[in-house]
Residue frames as qw, qx, qy, qz and C-alpha x, y, z in Angstrom:
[[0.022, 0.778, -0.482, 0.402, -22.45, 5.89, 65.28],
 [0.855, -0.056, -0.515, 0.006, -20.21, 3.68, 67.31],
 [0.178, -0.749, 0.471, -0.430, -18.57, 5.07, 70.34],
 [0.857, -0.242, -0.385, 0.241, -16.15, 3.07, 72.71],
 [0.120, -0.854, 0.401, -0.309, -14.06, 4.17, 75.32],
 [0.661, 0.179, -0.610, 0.398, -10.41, 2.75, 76.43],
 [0.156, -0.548, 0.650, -0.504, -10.80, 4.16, 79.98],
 [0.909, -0.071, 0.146, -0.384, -13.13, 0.43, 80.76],
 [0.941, 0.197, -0.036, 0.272, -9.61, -1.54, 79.73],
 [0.008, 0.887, -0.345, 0.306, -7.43, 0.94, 81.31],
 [0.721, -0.508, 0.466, -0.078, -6.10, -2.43, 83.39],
 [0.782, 0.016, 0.547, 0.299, -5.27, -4.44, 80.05],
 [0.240, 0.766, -0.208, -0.559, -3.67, -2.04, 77.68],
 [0.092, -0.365, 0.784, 0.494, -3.23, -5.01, 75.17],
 [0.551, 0.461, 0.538, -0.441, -7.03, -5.58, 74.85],
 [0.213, -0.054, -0.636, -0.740, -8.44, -6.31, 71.20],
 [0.412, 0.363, 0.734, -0.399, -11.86, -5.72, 70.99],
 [0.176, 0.097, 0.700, 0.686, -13.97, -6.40, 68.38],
 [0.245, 0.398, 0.098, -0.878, -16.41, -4.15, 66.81],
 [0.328, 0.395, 0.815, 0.270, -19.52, -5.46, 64.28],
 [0.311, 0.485, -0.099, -0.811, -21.30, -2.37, 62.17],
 [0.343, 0.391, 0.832, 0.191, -24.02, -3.80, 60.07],
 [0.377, 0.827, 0.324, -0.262, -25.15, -0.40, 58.30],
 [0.736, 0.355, 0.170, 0.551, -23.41, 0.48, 54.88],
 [0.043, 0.599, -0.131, 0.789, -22.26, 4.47, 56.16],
 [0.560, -0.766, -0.285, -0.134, -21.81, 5.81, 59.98],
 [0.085, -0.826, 0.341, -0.440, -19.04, 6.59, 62.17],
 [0.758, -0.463, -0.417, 0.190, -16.91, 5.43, 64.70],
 [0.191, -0.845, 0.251, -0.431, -15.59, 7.42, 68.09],
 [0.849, -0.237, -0.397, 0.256, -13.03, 5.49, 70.20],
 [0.145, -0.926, 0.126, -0.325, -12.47, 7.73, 73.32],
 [0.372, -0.672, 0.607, -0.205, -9.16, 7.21, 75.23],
 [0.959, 0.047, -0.133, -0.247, -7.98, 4.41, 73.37],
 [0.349, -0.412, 0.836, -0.100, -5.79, 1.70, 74.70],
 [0.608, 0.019, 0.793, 0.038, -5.23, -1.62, 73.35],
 [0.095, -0.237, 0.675, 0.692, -7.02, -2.30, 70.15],
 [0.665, 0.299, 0.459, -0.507, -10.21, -2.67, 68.05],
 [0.150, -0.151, 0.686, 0.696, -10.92, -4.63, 65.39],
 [0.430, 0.261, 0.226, -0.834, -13.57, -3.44, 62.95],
 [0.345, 0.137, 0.879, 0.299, -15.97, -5.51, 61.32],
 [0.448, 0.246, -0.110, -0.852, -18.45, -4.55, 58.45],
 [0.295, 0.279, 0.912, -0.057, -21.03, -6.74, 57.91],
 [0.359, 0.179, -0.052, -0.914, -23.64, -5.19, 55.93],
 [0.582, 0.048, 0.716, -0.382, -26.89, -6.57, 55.51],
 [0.590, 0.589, -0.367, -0.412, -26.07, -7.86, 51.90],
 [0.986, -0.127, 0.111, 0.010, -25.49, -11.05, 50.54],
 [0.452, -0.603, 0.529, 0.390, -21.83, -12.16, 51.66],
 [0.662, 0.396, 0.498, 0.396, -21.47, -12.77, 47.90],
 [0.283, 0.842, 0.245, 0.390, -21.78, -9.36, 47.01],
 [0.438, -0.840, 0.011, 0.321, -18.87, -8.30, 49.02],
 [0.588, -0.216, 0.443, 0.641, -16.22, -8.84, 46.81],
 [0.188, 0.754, 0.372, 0.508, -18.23, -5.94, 44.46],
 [0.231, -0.956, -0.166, 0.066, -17.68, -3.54, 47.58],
 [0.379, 0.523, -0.339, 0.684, -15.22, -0.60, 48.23],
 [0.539, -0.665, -0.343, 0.386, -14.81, 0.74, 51.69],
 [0.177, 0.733, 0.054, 0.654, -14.35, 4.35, 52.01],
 [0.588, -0.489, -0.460, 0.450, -12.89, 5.81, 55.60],
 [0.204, 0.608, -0.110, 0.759, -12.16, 9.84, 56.23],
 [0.460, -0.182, -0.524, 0.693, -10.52, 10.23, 59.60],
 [0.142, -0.962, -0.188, 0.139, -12.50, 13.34, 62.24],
 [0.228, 0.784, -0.326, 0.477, -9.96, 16.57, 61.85],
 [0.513, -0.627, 0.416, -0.413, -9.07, 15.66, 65.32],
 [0.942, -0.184, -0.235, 0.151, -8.37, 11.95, 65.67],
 [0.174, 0.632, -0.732, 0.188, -5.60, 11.51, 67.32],
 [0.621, -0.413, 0.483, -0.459, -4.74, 8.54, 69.52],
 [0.742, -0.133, 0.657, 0.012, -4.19, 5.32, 67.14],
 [0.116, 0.294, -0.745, -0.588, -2.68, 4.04, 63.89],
 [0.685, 0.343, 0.191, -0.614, -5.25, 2.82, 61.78],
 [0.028, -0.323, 0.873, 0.364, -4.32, -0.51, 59.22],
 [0.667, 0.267, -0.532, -0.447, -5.67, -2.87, 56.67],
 [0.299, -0.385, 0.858, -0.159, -5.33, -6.22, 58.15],
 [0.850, 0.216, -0.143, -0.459, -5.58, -9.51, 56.49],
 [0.937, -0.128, -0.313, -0.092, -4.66, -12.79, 57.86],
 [0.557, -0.729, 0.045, 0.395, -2.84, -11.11, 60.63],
 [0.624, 0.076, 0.078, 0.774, -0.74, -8.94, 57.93],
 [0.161, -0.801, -0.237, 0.525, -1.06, -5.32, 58.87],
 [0.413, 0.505, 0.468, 0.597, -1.11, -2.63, 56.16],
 [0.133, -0.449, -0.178, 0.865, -0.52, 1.33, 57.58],
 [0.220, 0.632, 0.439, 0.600, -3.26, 3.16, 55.97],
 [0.224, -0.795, -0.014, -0.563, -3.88, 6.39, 58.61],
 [0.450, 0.016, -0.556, 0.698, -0.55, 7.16, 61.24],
 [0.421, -0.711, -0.405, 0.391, -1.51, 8.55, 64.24],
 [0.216, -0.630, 0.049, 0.744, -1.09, 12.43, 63.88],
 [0.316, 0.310, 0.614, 0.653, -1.73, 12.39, 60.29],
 [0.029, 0.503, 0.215, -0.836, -3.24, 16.12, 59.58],
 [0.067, 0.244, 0.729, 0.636, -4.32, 15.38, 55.61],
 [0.154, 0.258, 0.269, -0.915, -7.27, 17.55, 55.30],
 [0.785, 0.427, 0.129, -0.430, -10.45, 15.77, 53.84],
 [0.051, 0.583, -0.791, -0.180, -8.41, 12.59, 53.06],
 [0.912, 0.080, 0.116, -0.384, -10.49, 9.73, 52.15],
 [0.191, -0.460, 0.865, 0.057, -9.17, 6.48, 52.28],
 [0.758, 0.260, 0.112, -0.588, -10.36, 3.68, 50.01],
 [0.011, 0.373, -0.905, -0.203, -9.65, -0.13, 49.55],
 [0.611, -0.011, -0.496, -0.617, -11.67, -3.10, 48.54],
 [0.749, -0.446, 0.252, -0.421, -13.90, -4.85, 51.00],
 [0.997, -0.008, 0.040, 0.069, -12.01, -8.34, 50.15],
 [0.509, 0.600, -0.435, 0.438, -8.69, -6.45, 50.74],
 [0.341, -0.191, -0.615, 0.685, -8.83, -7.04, 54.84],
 [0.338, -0.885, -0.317, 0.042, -10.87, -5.32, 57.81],
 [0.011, -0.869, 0.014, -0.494, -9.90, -2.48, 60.09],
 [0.755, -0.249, -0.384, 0.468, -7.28, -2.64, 62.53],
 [0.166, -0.873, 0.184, -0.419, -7.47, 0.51, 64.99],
 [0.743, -0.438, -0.209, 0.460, -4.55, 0.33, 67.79],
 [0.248, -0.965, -0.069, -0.040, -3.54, 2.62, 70.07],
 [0.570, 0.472, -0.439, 0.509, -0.48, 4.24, 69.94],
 [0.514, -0.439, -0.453, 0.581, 1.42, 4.98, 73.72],
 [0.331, -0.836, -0.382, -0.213, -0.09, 8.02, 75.81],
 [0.284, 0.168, -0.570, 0.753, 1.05, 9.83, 78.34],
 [0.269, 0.301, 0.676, -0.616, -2.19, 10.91, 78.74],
 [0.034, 0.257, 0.906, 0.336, -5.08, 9.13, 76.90],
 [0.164, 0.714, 0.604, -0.314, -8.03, 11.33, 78.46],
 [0.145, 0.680, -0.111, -0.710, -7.07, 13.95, 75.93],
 [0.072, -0.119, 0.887, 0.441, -7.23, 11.29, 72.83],
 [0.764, 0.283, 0.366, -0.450, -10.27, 10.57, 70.52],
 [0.231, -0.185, 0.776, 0.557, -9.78, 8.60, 67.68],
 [0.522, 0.514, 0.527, -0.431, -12.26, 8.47, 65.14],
 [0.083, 0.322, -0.537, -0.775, -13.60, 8.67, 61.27],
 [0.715, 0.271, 0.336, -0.550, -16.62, 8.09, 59.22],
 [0.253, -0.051, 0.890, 0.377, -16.87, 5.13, 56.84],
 [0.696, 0.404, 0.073, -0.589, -18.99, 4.39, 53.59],
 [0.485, -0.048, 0.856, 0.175, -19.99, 0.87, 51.51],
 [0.512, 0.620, -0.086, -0.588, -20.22, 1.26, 48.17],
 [0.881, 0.392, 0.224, 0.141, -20.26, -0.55, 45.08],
 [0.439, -0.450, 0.251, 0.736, -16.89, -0.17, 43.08],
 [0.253, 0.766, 0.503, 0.310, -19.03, 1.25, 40.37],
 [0.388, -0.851, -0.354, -0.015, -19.46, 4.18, 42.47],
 [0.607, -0.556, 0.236, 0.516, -16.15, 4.46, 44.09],
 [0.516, -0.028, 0.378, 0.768, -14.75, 5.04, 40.49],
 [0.006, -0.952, -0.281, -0.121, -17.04, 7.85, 39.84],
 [0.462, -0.886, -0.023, 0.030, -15.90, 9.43, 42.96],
 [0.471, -0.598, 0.503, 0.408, -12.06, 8.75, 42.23],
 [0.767, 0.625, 0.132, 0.066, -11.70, 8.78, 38.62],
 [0.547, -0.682, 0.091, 0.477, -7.66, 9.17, 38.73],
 [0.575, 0.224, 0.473, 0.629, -6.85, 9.10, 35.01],
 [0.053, -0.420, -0.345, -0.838, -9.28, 12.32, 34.37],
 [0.053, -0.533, -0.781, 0.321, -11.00, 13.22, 36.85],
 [0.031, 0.499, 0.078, -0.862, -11.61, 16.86, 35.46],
 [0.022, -0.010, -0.715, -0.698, -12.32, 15.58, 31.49],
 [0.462, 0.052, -0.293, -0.836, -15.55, 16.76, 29.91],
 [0.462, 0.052, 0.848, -0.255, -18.34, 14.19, 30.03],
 [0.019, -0.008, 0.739, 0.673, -18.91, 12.46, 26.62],
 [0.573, -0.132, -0.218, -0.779, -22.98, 12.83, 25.70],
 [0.711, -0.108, -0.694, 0.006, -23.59, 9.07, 26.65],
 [0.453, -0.080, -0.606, 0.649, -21.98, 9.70, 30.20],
 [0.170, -0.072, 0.266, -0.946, -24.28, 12.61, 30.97],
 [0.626, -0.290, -0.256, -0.677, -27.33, 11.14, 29.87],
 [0.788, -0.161, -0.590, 0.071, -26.83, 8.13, 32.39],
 [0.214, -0.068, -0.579, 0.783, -25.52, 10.55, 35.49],
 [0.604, -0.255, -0.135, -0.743, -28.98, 12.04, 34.77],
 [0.841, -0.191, -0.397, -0.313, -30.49, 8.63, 35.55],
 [0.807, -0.424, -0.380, 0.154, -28.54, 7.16, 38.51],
 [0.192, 0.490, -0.312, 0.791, -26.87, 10.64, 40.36],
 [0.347, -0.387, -0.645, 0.561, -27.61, 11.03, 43.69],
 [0.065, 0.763, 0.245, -0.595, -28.57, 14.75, 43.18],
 [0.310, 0.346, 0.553, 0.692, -29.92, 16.53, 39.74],
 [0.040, 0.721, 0.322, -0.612, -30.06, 19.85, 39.29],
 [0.378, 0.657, 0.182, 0.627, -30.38, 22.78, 36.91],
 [0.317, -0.819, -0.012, 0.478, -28.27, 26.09, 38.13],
 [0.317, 0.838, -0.318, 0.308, -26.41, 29.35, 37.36],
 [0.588, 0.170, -0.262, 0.746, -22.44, 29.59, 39.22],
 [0.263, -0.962, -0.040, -0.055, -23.39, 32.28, 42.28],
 [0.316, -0.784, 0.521, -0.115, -19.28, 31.52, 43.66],
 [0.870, 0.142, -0.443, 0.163, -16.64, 29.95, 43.42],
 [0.247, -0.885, 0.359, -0.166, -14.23, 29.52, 46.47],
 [0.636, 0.448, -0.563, 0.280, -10.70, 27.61, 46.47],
 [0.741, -0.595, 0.294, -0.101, -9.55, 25.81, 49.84],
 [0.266, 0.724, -0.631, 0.079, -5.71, 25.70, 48.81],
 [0.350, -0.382, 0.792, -0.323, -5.32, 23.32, 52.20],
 [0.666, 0.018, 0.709, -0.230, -7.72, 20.93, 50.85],
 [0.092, -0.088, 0.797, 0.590, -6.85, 20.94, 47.37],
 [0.108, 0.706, 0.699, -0.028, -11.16, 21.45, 46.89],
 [0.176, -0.084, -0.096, -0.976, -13.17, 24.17, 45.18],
 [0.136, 0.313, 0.831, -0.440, -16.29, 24.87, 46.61],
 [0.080, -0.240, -0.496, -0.831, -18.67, 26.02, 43.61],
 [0.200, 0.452, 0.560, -0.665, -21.89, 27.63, 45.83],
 [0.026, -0.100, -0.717, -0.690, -25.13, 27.54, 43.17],
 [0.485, 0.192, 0.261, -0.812, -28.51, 29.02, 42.99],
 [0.063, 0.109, 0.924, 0.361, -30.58, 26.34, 41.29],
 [0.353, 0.109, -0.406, -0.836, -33.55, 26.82, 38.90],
 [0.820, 0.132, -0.297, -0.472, -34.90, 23.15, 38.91],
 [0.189, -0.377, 0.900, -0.109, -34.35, 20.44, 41.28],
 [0.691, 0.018, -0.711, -0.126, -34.78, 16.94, 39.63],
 [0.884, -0.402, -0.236, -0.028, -33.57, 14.92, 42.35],
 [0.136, -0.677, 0.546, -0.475, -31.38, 15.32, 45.59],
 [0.706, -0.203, -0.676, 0.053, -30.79, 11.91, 47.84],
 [0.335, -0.522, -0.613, 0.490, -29.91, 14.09, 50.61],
 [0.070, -0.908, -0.391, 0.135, -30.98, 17.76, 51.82],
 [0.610, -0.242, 0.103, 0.748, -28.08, 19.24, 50.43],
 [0.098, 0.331, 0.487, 0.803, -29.84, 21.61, 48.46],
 [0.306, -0.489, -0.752, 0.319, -32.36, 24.31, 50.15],
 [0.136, 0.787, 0.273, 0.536, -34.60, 26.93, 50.20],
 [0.332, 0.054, -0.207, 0.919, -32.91, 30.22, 51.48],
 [0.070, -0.661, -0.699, 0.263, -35.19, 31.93, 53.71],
 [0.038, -0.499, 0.099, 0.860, -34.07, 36.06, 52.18],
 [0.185, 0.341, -0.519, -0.762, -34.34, 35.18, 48.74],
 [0.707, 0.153, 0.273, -0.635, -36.52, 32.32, 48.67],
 [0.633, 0.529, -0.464, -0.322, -34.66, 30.45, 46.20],
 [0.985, 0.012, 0.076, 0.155, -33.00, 26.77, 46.04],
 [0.313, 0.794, -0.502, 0.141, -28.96, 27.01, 47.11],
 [0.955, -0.238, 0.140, 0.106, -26.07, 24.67, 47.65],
 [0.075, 0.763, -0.623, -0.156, -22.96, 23.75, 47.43],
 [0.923, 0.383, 0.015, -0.031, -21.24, 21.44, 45.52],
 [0.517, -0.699, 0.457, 0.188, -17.37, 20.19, 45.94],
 [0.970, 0.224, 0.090, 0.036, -14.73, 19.48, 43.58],
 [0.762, -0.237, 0.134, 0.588, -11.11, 19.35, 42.90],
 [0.016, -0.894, 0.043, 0.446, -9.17, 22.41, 42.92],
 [0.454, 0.041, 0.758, 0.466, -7.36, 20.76, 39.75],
 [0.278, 0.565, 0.736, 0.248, -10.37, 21.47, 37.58],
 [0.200, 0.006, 0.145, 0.969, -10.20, 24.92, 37.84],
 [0.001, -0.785, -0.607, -0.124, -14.16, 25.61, 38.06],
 [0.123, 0.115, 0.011, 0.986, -15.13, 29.51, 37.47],
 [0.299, 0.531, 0.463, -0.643, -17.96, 31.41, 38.12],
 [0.026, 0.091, 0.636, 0.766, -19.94, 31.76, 34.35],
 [0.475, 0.121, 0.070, -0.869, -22.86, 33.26, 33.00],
 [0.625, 0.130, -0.638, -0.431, -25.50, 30.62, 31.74],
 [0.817, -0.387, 0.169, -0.392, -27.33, 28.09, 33.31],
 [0.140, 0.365, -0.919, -0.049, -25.64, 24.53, 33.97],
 [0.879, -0.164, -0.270, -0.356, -26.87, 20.72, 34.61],
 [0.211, -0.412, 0.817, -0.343, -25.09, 19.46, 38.16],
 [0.938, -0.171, -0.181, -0.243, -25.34, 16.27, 38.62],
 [0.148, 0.559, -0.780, 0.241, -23.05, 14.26, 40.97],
 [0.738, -0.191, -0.623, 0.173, -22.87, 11.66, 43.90],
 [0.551, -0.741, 0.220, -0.316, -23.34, 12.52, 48.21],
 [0.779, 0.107, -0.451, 0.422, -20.10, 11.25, 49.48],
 [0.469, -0.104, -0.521, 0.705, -19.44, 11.70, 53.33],
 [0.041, -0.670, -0.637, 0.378, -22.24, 13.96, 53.58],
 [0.122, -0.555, 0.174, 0.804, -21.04, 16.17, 50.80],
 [0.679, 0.722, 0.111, -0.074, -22.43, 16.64, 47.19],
 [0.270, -0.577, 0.441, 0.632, -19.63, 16.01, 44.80],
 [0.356, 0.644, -0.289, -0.612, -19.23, 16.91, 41.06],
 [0.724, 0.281, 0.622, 0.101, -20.44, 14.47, 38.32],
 [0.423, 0.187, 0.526, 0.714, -20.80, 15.44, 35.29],
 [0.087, 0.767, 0.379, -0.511, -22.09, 19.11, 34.55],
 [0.272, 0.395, 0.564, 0.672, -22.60, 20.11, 30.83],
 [0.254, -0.001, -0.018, -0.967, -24.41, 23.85, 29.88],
 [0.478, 0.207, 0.774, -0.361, -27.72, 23.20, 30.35],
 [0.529, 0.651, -0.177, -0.516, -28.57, 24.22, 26.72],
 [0.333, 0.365, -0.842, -0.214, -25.98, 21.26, 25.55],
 [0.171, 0.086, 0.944, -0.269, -28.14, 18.53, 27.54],
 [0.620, 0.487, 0.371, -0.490, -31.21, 19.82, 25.89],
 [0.494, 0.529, -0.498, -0.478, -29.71, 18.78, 22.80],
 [0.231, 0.285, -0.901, -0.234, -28.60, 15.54, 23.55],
 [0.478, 0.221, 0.644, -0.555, -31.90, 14.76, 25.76],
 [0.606, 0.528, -0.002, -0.595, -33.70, 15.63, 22.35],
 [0.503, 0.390, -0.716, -0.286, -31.46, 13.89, 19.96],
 [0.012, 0.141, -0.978, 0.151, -31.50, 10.57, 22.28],
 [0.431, 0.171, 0.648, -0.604, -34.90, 11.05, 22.69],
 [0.663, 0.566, -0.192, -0.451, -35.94, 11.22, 18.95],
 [0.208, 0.372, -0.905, 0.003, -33.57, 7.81, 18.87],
 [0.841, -0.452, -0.196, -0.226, -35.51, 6.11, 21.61],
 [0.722, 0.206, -0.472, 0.462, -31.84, 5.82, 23.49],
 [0.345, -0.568, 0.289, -0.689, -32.79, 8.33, 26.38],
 [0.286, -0.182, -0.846, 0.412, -31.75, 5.37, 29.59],
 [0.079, -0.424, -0.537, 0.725, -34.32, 7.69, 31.87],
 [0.054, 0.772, 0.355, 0.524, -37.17, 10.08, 31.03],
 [0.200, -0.726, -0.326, 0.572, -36.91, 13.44, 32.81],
 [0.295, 0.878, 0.368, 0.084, -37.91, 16.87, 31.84],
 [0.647, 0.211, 0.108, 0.725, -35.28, 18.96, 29.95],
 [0.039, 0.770, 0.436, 0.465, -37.12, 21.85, 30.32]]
């Protein structure tokens, strides 16, 4: 987390200050801003391997207080107006497309202003997972599942307890009781102190139309802004086939237990 505050430049409301962030995910908070910041990411990768990154950015529900832009050799590129209300809007451009240019818009009164929004560096591998625009709903071919097995952020086996639909954010939230956690990168998954079991939730586009169904499933996805979102999730009965068949191949990328 980064946290600044414009009342400390309340004399030079045309300040630019500049900001360095050297971890690849975190946050900034710019309280009462005035003037301007500009952000830098540095991560602690080699500066070769930037031009492989995306930048992800999703504004707090609250910012208010400054336009937000692209900026690259002083040309300025509106990605997130001031007042913008988009609900769970993620913004995403490539690290070798320009930094962050936060300026304040005019106040009347700035002590009632935060600006703010968390950021993530990823590979653009990754990123196109997570934003697949051509299809993002289409089946995953046998090949594609057995490899989200092997490099997902979180693998489970579950049943469908709920769906619920958030119209405003164009997201279903698909809430799941899970049988068999593989692997989780963060804690998004947890045991429920009534029932005792493994539950979570798991986000994806209200587009896709997810239902509640009988039968187990295989979630597997990617943690994006602290959320779990949908990869690729075949019955779990159709992944023990192709586990088997790839395995009787020798073409199984990953061992893990189908079972």
């Amino acid at each position: 987390l980064s946290s600044s505050s414009g009342l400390t430049h309340e004399s030079h409301r045309k300040d630019v200050e500049q900001v360095y962030l050297r971890c690849s995910e975190g946050s900034i908070e710019w309280m009462y801003p005035t003037g301007a910041l500009i952000v830098n990411l540095r991560p602690n990768i080699s500066p070769a391997s930037y031009k492989h990154l995306t930048v992800c950015i999703k504004p707090f529900k609250d910012s208010a207080g400054a336009n937000i832009y692209l900026e690259k050799t002083g040309e300025l590129k509106l990605l997130v107006r001031d007042g913008d209300r988009s609900p769970s809007r993620v913004y995403c451009f490539g690290y070798d497309q320009g930094g962050l240019f936060v300026e304040a818009t005019p106040q009347q009164d700035i002590s009632r202003k935060i600006t703010g929004f968390q950021y993530e560096l990823m590979s653009k591998g990754v990123a196109a997972d997570l934003h697949t625009a051509s299809a993002p709903c289409r089946p995953c071919s046998d090949t594609e599942v057995l490899l989200a097995v092997c490099t997902s952020d979180f693998v489970i086996r579950g049943s469908i307890q709920n769906v619920t639909n958030e119209a405003e954010e164009q997201e279903s939230i698909i809430h799941v009781d899970v049988s068999k956690l593989y692997r989780q990168k963060s804690k998004v998954f947890q045991l429920t102190g009534e029932s005792g079991n493994w539950r979570g939730q798991i986000k994806t586009l209200l587009e896709c139309g997810v239902k509640p169904g009988d039968g187990d499933f295989l979630f597997t996805g990617r943690m994006h802004f602290g959320e779990a979102r949908l990869g690729c999730a075949p019955r779990f009965k159709d992944f023990q086939r192709m586990y088997k068949e790839a395995k009787d191949k020798g073409l199984n990328p990953c061992e893990i237990g189908p079972d």
